[in-house]
TORGURO-652132 format. One record per residue (C-alpha): y, x, z. Coordinates in steps of 0.5 Angstrom, whole numbers, padded with zeros to 4 digits, always signed. Layout:
N
YXZ;...
This chain:
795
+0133+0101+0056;+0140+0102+0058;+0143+0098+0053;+0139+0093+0056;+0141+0094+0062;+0149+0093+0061;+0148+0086+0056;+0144+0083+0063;+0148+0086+0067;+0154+0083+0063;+0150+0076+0062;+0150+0075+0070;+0158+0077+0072;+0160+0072+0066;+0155+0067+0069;+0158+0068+0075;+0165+0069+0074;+0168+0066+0081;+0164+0071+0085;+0165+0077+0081;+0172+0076+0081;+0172+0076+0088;+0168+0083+0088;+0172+0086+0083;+0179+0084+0085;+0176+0086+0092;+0175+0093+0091;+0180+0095+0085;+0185+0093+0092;+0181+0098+0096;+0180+0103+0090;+0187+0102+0090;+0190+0103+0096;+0184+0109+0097;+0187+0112+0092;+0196+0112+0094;+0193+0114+0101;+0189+0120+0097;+0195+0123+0093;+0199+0123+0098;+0194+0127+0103;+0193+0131+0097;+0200+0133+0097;+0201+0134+0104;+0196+0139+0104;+0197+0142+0098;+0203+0145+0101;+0206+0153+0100;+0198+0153+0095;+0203+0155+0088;+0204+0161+0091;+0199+0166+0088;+0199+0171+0094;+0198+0166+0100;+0192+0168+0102;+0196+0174+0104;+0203+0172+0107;+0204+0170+0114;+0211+0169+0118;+0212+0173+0124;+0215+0168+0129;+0217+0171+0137;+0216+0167+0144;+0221+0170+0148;+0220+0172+0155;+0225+0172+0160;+0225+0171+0168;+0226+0164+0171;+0226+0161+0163;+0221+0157+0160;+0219+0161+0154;+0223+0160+0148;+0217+0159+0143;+0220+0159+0136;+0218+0160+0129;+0224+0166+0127;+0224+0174+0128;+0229+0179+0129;+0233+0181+0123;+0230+0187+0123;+0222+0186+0124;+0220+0185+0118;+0223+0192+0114;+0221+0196+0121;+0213+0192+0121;+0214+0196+0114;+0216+0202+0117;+0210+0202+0123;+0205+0199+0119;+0202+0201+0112;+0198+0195+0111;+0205+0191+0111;+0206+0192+0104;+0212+0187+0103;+0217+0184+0107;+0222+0178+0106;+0228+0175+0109;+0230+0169+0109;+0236+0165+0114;+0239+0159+0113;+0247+0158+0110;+0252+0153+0108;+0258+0154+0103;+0262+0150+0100;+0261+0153+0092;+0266+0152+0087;+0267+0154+0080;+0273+0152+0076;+0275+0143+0078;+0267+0143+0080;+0267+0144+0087;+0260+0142+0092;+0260+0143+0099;+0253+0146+0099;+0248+0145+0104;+0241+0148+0102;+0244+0156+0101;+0240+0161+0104;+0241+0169+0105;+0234+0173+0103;+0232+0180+0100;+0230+0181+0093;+0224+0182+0095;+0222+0174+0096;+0222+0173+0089;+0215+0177+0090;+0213+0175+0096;+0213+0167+0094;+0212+0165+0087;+0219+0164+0085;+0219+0164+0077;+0226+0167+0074;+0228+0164+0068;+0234+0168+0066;+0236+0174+0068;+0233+0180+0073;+0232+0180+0080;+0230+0186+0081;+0237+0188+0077;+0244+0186+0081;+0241+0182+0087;+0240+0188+0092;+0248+0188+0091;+0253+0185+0096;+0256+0178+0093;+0251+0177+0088;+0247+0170+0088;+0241+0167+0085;+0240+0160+0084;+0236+0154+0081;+0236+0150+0074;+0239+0145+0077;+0245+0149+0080;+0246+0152+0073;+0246+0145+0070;+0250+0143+0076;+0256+0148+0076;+0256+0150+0069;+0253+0146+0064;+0250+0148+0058;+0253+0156+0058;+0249+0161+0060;+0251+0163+0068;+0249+0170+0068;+0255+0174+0070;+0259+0169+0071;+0263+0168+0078;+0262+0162+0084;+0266+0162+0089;+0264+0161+0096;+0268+0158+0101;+0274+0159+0098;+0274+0166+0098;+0268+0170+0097;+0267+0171+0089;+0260+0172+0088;+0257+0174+0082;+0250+0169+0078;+0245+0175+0077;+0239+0169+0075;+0237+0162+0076;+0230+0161+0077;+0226+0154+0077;+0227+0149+0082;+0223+0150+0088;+0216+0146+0088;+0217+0140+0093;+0211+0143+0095;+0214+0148+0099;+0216+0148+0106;+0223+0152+0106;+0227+0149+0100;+0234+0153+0097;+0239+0151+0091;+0243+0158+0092;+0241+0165+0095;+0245+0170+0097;+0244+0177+0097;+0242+0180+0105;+0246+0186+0102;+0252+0180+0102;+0251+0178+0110;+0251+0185+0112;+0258+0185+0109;+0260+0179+0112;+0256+0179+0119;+0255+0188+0121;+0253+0188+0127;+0247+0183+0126;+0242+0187+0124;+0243+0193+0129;+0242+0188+0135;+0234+0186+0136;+0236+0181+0141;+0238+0177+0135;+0233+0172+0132;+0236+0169+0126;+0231+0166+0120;+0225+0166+0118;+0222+0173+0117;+0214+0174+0112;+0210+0179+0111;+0204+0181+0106;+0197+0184+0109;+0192+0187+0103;+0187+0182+0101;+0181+0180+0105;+0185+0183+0112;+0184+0181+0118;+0191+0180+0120;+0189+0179+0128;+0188+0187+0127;+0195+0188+0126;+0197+0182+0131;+0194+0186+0137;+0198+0192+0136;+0204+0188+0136;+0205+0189+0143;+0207+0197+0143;+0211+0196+0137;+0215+0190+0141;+0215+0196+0146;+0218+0201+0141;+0223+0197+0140;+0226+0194+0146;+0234+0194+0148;+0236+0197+0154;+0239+0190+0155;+0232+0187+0155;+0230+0192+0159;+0234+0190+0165;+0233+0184+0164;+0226+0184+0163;+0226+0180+0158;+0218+0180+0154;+0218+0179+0147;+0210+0176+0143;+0210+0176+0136;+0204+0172+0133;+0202+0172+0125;+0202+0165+0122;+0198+0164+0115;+0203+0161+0111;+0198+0156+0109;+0198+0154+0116;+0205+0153+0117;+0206+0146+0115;+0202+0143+0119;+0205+0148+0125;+0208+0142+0130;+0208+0147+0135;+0214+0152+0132;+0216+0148+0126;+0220+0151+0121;+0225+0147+0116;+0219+0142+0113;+0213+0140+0116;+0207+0135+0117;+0204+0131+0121;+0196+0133+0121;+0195+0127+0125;+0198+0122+0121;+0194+0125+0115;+0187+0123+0120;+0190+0116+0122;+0191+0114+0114;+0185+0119+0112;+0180+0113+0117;+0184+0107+0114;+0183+0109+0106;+0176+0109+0109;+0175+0103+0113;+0179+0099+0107;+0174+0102+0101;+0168+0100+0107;+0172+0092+0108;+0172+0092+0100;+0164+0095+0099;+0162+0091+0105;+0165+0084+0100;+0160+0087+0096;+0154+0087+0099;+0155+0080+0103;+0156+0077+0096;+0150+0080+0093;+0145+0079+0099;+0148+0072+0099;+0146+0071+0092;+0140+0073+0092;+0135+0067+0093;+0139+0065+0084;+0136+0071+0082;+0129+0071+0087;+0125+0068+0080;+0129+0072+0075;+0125+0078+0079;+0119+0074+0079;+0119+0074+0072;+0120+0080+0072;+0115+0083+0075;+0109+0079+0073;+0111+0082+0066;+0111+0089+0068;+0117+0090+0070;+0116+0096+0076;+0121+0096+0082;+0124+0103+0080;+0126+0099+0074;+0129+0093+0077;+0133+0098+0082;+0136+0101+0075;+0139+0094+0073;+0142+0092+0080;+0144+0098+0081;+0148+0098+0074;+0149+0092+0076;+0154+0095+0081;+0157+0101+0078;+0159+0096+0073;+0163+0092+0077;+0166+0098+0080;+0168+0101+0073;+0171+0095+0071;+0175+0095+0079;+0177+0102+0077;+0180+0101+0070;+0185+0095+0074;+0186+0100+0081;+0189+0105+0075;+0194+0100+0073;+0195+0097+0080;+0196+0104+0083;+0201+0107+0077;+0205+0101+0078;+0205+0101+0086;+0206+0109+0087;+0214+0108+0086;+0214+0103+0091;+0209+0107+0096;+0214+0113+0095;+0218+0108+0097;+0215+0106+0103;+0212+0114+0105;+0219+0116+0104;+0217+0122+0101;+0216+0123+0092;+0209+0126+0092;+0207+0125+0084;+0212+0120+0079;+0205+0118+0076;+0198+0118+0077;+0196+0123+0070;+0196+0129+0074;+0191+0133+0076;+0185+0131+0077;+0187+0125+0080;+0184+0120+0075;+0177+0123+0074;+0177+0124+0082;+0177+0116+0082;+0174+0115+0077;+0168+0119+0081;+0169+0115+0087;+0168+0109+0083;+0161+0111+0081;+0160+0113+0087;+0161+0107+0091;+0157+0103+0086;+0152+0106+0087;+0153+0107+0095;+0154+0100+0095;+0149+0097+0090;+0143+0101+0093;+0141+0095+0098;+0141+0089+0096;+0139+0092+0090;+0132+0095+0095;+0133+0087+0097;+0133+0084+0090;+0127+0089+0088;+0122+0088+0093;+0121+0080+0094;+0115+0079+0091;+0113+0075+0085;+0107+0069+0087;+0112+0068+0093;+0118+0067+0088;+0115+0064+0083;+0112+0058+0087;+0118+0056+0089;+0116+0058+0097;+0122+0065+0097;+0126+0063+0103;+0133+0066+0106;+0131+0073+0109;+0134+0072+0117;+0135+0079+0117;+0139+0079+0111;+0144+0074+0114;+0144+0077+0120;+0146+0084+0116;+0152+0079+0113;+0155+0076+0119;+0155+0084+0122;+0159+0085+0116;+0163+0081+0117;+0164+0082+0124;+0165+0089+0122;+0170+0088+0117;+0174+0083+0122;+0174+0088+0126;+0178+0094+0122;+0183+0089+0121;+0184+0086+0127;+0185+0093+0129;+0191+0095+0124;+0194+0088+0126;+0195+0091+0133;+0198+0098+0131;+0202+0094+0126;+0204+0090+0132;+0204+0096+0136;+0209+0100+0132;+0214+0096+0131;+0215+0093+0138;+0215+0101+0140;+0221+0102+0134;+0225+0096+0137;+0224+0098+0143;+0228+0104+0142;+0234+0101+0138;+0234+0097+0144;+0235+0101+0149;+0242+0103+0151;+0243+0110+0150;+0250+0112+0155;+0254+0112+0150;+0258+0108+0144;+0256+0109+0137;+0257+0104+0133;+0263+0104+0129;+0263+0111+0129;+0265+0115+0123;+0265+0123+0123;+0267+0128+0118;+0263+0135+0117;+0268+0140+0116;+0263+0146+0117;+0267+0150+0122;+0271+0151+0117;+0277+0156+0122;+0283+0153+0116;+0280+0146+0119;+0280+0148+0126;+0287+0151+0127;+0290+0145+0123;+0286+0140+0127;+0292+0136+0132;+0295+0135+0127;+0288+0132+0122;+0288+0128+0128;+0294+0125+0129;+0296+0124+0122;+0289+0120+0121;+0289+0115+0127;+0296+0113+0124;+0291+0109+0118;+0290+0102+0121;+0284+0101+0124;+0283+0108+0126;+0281+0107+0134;+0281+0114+0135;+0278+0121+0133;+0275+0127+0136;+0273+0133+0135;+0265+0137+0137;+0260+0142+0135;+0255+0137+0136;+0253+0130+0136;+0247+0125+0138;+0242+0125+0132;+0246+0130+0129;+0242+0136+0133;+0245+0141+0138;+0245+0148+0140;+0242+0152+0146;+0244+0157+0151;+0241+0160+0156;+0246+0159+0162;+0246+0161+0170;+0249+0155+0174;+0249+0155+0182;+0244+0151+0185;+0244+0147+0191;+0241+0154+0196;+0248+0157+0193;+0245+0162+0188;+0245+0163+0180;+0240+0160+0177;+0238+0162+0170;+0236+0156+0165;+0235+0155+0157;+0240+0148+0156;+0242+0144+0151;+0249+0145+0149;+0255+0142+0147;+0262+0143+0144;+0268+0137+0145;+0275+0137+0145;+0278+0132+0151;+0277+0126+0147;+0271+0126+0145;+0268+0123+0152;+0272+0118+0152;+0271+0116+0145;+0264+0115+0146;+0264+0112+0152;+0261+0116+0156;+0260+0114+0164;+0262+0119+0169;+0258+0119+0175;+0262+0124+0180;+0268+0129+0180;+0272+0127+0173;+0272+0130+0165;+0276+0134+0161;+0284+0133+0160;+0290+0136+0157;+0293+0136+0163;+0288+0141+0165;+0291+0148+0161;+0284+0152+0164;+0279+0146+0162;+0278+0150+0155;+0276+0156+0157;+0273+0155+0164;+0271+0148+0167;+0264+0144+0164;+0261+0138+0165;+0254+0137+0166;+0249+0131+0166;+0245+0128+0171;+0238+0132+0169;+0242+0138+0170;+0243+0137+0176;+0237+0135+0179;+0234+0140+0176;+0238+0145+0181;+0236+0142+0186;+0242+0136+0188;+0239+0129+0190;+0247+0128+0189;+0251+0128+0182;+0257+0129+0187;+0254+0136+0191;+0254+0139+0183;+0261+0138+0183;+0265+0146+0184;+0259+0150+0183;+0259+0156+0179;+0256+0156+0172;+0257+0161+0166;+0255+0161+0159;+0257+0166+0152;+0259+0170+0157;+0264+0165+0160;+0265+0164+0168;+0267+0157+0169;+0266+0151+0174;+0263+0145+0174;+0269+0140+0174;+0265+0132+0173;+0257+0130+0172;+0256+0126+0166;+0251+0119+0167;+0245+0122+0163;+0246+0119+0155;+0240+0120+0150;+0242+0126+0146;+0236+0126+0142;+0231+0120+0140;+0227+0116+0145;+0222+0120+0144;+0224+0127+0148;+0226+0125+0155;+0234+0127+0157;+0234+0135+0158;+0239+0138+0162;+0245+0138+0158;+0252+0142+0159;+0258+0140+0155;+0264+0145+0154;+0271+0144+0151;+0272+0150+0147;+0276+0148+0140;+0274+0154+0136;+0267+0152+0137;+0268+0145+0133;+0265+0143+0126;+0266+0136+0126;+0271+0131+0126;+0269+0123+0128;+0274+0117+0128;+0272+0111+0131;+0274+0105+0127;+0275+0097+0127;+0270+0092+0124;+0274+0090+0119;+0275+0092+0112;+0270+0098+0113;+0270+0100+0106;+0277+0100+0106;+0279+0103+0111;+0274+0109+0108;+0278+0109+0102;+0284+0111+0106;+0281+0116+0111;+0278+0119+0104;+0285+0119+0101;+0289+0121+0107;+0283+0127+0108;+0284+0129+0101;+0293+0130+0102;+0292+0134+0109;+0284+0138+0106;+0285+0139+0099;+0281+0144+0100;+0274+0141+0103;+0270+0135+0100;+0271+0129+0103;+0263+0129+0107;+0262+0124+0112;+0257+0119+0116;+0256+0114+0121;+0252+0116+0127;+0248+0111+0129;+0245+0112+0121;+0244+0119+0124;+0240+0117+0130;+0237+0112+0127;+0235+0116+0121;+0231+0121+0127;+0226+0114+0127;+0225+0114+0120;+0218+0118+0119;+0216+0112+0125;+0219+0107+0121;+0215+0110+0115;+0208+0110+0119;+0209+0103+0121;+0211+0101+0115;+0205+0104+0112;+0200+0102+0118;+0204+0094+0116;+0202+0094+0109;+0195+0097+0110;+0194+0091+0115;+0196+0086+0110;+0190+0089+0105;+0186+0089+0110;+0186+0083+0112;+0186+0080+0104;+0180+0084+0102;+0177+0082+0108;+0179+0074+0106;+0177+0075+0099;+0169+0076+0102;+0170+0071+0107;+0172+0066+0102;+0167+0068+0096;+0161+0067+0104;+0164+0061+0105;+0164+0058+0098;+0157+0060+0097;+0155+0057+0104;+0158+0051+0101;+0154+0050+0096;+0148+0051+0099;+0149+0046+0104;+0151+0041+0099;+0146+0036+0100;+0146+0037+0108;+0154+0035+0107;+0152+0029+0103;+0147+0026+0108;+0152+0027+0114;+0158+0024+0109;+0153+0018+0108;+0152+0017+0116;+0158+0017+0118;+0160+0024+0119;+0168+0026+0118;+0172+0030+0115;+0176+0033+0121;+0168+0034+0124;+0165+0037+0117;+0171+0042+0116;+0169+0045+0123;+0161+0045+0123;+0163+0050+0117;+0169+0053+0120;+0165+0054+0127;+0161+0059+0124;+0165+0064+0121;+0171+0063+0127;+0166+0066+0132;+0164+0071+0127;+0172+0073+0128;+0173+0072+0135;+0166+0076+0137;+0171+0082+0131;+0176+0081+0136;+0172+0083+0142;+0170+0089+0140;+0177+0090+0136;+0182+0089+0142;+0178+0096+0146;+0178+0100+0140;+0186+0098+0139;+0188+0099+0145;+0185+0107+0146;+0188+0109+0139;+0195+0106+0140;+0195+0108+0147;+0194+0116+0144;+0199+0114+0139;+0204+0112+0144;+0204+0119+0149;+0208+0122+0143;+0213+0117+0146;+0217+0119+0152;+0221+0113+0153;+0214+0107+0151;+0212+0100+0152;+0206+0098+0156;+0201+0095+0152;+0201+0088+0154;+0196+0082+0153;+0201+0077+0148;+0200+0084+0143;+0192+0082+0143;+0192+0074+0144;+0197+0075+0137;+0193+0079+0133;+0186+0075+0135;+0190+0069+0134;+0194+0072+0128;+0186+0073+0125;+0183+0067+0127;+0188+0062+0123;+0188+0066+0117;+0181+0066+0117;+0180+0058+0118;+0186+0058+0113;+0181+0061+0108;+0175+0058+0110;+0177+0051+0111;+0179+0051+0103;+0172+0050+0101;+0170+0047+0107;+0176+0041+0106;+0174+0041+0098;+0166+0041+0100;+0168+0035+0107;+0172+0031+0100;+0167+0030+0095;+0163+0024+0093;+0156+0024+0097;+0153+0021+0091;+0154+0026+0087;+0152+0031+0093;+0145+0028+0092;+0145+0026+0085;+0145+0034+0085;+0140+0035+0089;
């Protein structure tokens, strides 16, 4: 019967070919845009599973608490918690380490500057899963100046030789010594390192480091017993806070609350963040487009076949009258069904292992190389049963039930609740995409906006050169200055710690504020030289900037911005000017305020912000260059830079590719939210056209008689366009709310955002309106152009 089942089912796609392209084409896009969108939530949420103990780590992570402060929420701890939490609490059964570093690496000619190095415990090797490929950890890593590395460093420094024992050299004068190489770390892991370092070895370098419980360094993880309630341990981990506080904190009433964080959470932890992390909002917003594009895709099914059903309304008949039962008849539509959608797969197979180079693209994230991993491919082959089966199930109810005296007398007539369903369908799949439509629009006018807007202060053309603090660099730096703007086309050039995009440090501050006290703040940071202002354009609202003619501007006077100032309470940038203010230590004067400039993205408001020249805090070197003849200007700055810095690569970039690079996740999600929309709207079109084609030919002889009494094409073509054009314009209705509500949501993320205005939707409607008359009027023209004659003759 089966058998049967499959020859009559193929006997009846063949016979018509055009509308069964049209629901296998239709659904391998959907099958196929699911899929990509399934991989990519797949690996976002498969983060930090290789480890065998996950169920067992968690990071410790401290808010801090100090009077007149904001709390400081972070995702660190104290150098020392993690072997103290050891000390207090047995059930802590192994702690791990693990802090940032960045060292230019050498060994032998082969020189790298190094930014993915960390300094860790031995124990991290045990904690996370970490496979050693060569050597021994647990021999030689407890030693200082002893490091680990990845396959790709040990091919990267030495080749094919065996790197065991062997030296690199971190910058320039810290021999360490190779005691294993380990496997690549996972994509899949929220913290990454090419290089560890022994902690043994940042206790020689940094030795007051760890005896100093103010100092939040890094990230600290711990592992508790299998099945234990780590908020057990979470309460008492006030009085241990207690134990451990410093005379210091006690004076200034400084609190610290340490929280425990599942290591399988803190990827998606946004509040405190970490190295990497995800977004588990995106990951809902894609997971409801997968859905609403397999639902346009199964929604072209149903019309299609629902439509078609009055061609198979007497093969039913003849089907009943010989005894073929109704279960029966559901077998063969439903198998009809599954058919469809296999064929569907086996194309959405292809089609997504030709496109996941391009989504990774796109994404800006490589989840897989290839679709054959895992059990992805079984995972779709079953989403493609399932949806033949979901989808086939109605009209094959509809198809079965009609009944064989009705049919075989000729008297079946077309259901009105089956083309009420057909035209709800519709209006729902118009509606999905009409939404996407608007979000597509929605996030590209917000990323335009923000590039647009102007920022205070200049950052075109600007070229900086990252020397990591190097002290070398630092005390040679007036004459690197002066021998790199005699190349032409060098404008000028500063020096800084941080720069806009690039990041910044904070530092807790005491200012005076407008009632004449000391009042305590957390405040973005910056470090600049007397150039840097100027170089970047930065408009002064009151008093003046740093000058050499000033010898005590290095070391007491600072410059602050217009948000720091009317955060101490001055309706005037001009009444900031001459107050007090100390930092690190450091008691100085407010010499000028600067006009508020966006030092982050458009996405955070301007903070209060203080800016200090101190030379010994500098790290980068930016040089302002002409427009022409860029890349040999770079030549020769990298040439230069070689003779006076031989010591250090050439590592550069320009910082607006820096600022802008803080909107490439937008970017990415807009991008993806555009594509997504395009095949929507495709798959929702492929339906509209397989309605609008079937409509054609049922009312053939309608167009026939209207022809041969004088009826023009212009009006044929709207009497079969005005019907599916309300059907879109109802869509659009319903869609602009839905749109507005969740594009609405998705800009409160954004400090600096556009309104949501009328021409969004009026483009959007009308974008939808013209691709759907575009894709109805084919037929309509088709059927408006053809000999009446023969319209009646087939009648």
């Amino acid at each position: 019967m089966i058998r049967n089942y499959f020859k009559i089912a193929y006997r009846s796609l063949w016979r018509h070919k055009g509308y069964s392209m049209i629901n296998i084409i239709g659904l391998a896009i959907g099958l196929t845009a699911c899929f990509l969108i399934y991989i990519n939530i797949k690996f976002e949420l498969s983060y930090d599973t290789f480890n065998e103990k996950i169920d067992q780590i968690y990071r410790v992570a401290v808010d801090v608490k100090r009077p007149n402060i904001p709390v400081i929420t972070t995702s660190s701890a104290f150098e020392q918690i993690g072997p103290s939490l050891q000390q207090d609490y047995p059930q802590v059964k192994e702690s791990a380490r693990i802090s940032g570093a960045r060292f230019l690496v050498q060994n032998g000619a082969v020189k790298f500057q190094e930014e993915n190095a960390v300094y860790t415990d031995p124990s991290l090797f045990s904690v996370f899963t970490f496979p050693v490929i060569k050597g021994d950890i647990k021999k030689g890593f407890e030693a200082p100046f002893t490091v680990v590395i990845t396959q790709s460093m040990e091919k990267k420094y030495f080749g094919d030789s065996d790197p065991i024992g062997k030296t690199l050299t971190l910058d320039s004068k810290y021999p360490v010594t190779v005691t294993a190489v380990i496997k690549d770390i996972p994509t899949n892991s929220h913290f990454k390192f090419d290089i560890a370092v022994s902690y043994a070895t940042s206790l020689k370098l940094f030795p007051s480091g760890p005896a100093n419980w103010a100092r939040i360094r890094g990230y600290t993880y711990i592992v508790l017993p299998k099945g234990y309630d780590f908020k057990s341990l979470e309460t008492q981990l006030p009085a241990f806070a207690n134990r451990h506080y410093t005379e210091a904190d006690r004076k200034e009433g400084t609190n610290y609350d340490y929280h425990l964080i599942p290591l399988k959470d803190v990827y998606m932890d946004t509040v405190r963040g970490g190295p990497e992390w995800g977004d588990l909002h995106n990951i809902r917003i894609f997971s409801a487009i997968a859905l609403f594009i397999l639902l346009i895709a199964c929604i072209n099914f149903i019309n299609l076949t629902t439509a078609r059903a009055t061609e198979r309304a007497k093969e039913v008949g003849i089907r009943k009258v010989i005894g073929a039962a109704r279960k029966q008849l559901i077998g063969q539509f439903l198998s009809e069904s599954v058919i469809i959608c296999l064929i569907a797969f086996l194309l959405a197979i292809l089609l997504s292992n030709s496109l996941l180079p391009l989504y990774n693209q796109v994404s800006g994230k490589v989840t897989n190389t290839t679709i054959f991993t895992h059990a992805y491919v079984f995972h779709l082959f079953i989403l493609s049963c399932f949806i033949g089966f979901i989808a086939g199930l109605y009209p094959a109810f509809v198809l079965s039930g009609y009944k064989p005296v009705t049919t075989l007398k000729g008297r079946f007539s077309k259901s009105g609740k089956g083309a009420l369903l057909r035209r709800s369908l519709v209006v729902v799949q118009f509606s999905i995409s009409i939404v996407l439509i608007v979000g597509t629009i929605v996030v590209y006018t917000q990323l335009n906006y923000m590039r647009s807007q102007p920022l205070g202060f200049q950052k075109d053309q600007m070229l900086t050169i990252d020397f990591f603090s190097d002290t070398a660099v630092q005390r040679r730096l007036p004459v690197i200055k002066q021998e790199l703007k005699k190349i032409p086309n060098v404008i000028s050039a500063a020096a800084s710690r941080s720069l806009p995009g690039f990041g910044n440090g904070n530092s807790e501050t005491e200012m005076e504020n407008k009632a004449g006290s000391m009042q305590q703040m957390l405040i973005d940071a910056y470090y600049v030289d007397s150039d840097f202002i100027p170089q970047f354009e930065m408009k002064l609202a009151a008093g003046r900037i740093f000058s050499k003619a000033f010898g005590t501007d290095t070391s007491r006077a600072f410059l602050i911005n217009e948000a720091a100032a009317k955060s101490l309470g001055f309706t005037t940038p001009a009444d900031a000017v001459g107050r007090k203010i100390k930092q690190w230590g450091k008691n100085g004067k407010i010499i000028g305020v600067l006009k508020d400039f966006h030092f982050q993205s458009l996405q955070e408001p301007v903070n209060p912000l203080s800016i200090s020249n101190d030379p010994d805090f500098n790290k980068v070197l930016t040089l302002k260059i002409g427009s022409k003849n860029i890349p040999a200007t770079i030549d020769a700055i990298q040439k230069r830079w070689k003779s006076l810095v031989p010591e250090r690569p050439f590592n550069y970039r320009f910082v607006d590719e820096a600022f802008n690079a803080q909107y490439a996740a937008q970017v990415n999600f807009g991008n993806l939210v555009m594509y997504f929309a395009v095949l929507a709207i495709l798959i929702s079109c492929m339906g509209l056209f397989g309605l609008a084609s079937y409509s054609t030919i049922q009312r053939t002889r309608e167009i026939g008689i209207r022809k041969v009494f004088g009826a023009s094409v212009t009006g044929i073509v709207n009497m079969l366009s005005a019907e599916f054009l309300k059907l879109v314009m109802l869509s659009s209705l319903i869609a602009f709310p839905l749109a507005w509500f969740a594009m609405n949501k998705w800009l409160q993320n954004f400090a600096y955002r556009i309104e949501i205005t009328w021409w969004i939707f009026a483009l959007a409607g009308t974008a939808a309106l013209v691709i759907a008359f575009a894709t109805v009027s084919f037929q309509a023209i088709k059927a408006a152009l053809a000999n009446p004659v023969e319209s009646l003759r087939s009648e």
